[in-house]
N, C-alpha and C positions, 0 to 999 in steps of 0.2 A: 663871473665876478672877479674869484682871485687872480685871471689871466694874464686883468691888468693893471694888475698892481706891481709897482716896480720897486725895488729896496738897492738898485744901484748903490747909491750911497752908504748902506751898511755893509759893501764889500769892504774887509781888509778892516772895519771894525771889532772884528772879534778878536777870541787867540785862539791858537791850534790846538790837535787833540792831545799834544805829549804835555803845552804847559796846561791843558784843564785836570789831567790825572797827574802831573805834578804838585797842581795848586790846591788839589780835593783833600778836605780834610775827614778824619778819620770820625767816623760816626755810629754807634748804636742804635737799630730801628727795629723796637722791642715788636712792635704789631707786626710788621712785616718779615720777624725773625732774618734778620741781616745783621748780624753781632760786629760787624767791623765791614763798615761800606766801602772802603778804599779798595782793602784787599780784596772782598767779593766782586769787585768793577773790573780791576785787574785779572783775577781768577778767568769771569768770564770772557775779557780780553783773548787773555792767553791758550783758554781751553777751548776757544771758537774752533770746529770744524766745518768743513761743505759738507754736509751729508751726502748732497746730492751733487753729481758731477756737473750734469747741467745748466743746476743753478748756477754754480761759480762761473761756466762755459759765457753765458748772460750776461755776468755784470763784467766779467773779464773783456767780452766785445768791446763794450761802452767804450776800453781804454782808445781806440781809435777816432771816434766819432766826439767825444764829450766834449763839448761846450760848457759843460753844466758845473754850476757851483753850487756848493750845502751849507746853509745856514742852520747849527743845531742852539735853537732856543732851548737852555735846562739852568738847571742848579746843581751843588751836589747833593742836596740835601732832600731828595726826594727818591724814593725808594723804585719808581719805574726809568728810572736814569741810571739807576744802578745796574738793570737787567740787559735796558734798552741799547740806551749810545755805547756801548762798548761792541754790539753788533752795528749797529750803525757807521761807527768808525772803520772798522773792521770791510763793511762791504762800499764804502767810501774808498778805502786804499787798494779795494779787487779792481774797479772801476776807474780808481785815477781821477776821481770826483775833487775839485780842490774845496777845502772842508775846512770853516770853522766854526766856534761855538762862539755863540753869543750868550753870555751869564744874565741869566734871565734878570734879575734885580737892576742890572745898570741898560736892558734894552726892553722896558714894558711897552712903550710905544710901538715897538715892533711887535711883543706875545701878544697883546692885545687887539693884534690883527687876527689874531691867528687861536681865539678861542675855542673851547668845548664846551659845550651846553652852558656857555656862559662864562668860564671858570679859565682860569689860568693853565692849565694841567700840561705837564713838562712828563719827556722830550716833545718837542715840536721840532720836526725837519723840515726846512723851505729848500725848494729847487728853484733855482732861477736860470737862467740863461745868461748868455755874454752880455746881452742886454739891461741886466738885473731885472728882466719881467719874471716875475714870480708863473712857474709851470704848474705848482702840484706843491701836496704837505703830507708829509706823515704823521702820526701821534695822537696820543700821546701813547696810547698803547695798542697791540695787536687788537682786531675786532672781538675777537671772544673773551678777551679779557675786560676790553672796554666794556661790555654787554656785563656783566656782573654788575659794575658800578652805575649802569644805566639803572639796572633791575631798580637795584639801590635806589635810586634819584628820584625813579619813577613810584615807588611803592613806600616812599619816604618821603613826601612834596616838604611837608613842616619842620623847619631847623629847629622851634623850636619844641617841640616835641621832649619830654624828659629824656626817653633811653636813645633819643638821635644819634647822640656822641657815641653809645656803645652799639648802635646798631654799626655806624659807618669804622667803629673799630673792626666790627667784626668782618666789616666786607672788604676793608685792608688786609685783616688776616686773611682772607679766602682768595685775596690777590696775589699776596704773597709766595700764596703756598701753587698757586697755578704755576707759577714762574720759579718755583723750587723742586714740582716734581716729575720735571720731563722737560725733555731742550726743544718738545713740542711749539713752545713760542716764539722758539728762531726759525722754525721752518715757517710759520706761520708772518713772521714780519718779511722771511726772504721771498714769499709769494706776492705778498701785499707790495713790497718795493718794485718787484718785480713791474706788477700790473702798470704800479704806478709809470714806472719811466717806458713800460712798452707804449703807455697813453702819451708822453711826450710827443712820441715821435709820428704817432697817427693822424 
């Protein structure tokens, strides 16, 4: 279905990744314990390592071969943006991938290709080709993470339900803290990118 879908025309619509953390304004995310969003995007920027040599050996190839362009659907106002696209960026520039962000509030016609269980949920990566045919998507978060807020959706169907709001706090909190105690989530997106563009090419 998404193979052939083409967003040509959203190339060279976005901005790049120095003015999106130029433009990010600085935020408190009391549930997700991120006390200053900027700095923690940046943090994780700067602190990104390969763990594994391999991995980087991978996306370092692509620099030859790549055709391919990243469109990052986000905001900055969302707490798995904060963890996410700063790896994202990061294995964008190993690769040579030419990369930009689309600010989710001024391109919904585009995120709204490109939903989760219905829902808006940011970052969303599109790959497309020279072509702008849409290859593959990332997002919005690693699988085992996603799977928390599944549990969530699934064992929660009624919004309105009285303690909804404090149950889905609570599962922000337990998101949060996935992604604050082990850089398990980066290995875990760099497997999942991985698969993904080794399916490109198959």
């Amino acid at each position: 279905m998404e193979a052939r879908l083409n967003l040509k025309h959203k190339i060279g619509q976005g901005i790049s990744p120095q003015q999106f953390i130029e433009g990010m304004q600085n935020r408190t995310m009391v549930t997700s314990n991120i006390t200053n969003t900027k700095e923690r995007f940046i943090s994780v920027y700067e602190n990104f390592t390969w763990a594994q040599e391999d991995q980087k050996a991978f996306f370092t190839a692509l620099n030859n071969s790549s055709d391919l362009h990243c469109l990052i659907l986000c905001t900055d106002w969302c707490p798995d943006v904060i963890w996410n696209v700063p790896l994202l960026f990061r294995v964008m520039e190993e690769s040579r991938i030419s990369t930009e962000v689309l600010l989710m509030e001024e391109h919904l016609e585009t995120m709204d290709l490109f939903l989760t269980d219905g829902g808006r949920n940011q970052p969303i990566a599109v790959f497309l080709n020279a072509s702008g045919d849409v290859l593959g998507r990332w997002g919005a978060r690693p699988a085992y993470i996603q799977a928390v807020m599944d549990r969530f959706k699934m064992n929660n169907p009624n919004k309105q339900e009285a303690d909804y709001k404090e149950k889905l706090n609570q599962t922000y909190r337990e998101i949060g803290e996935l992604y604050q105690v082990s850089n398990e989530y980066q290995e875990v997106i760099l497997h999942e990118l991985r698969d993904l563009f080794t399916s490109f090419s198959s």
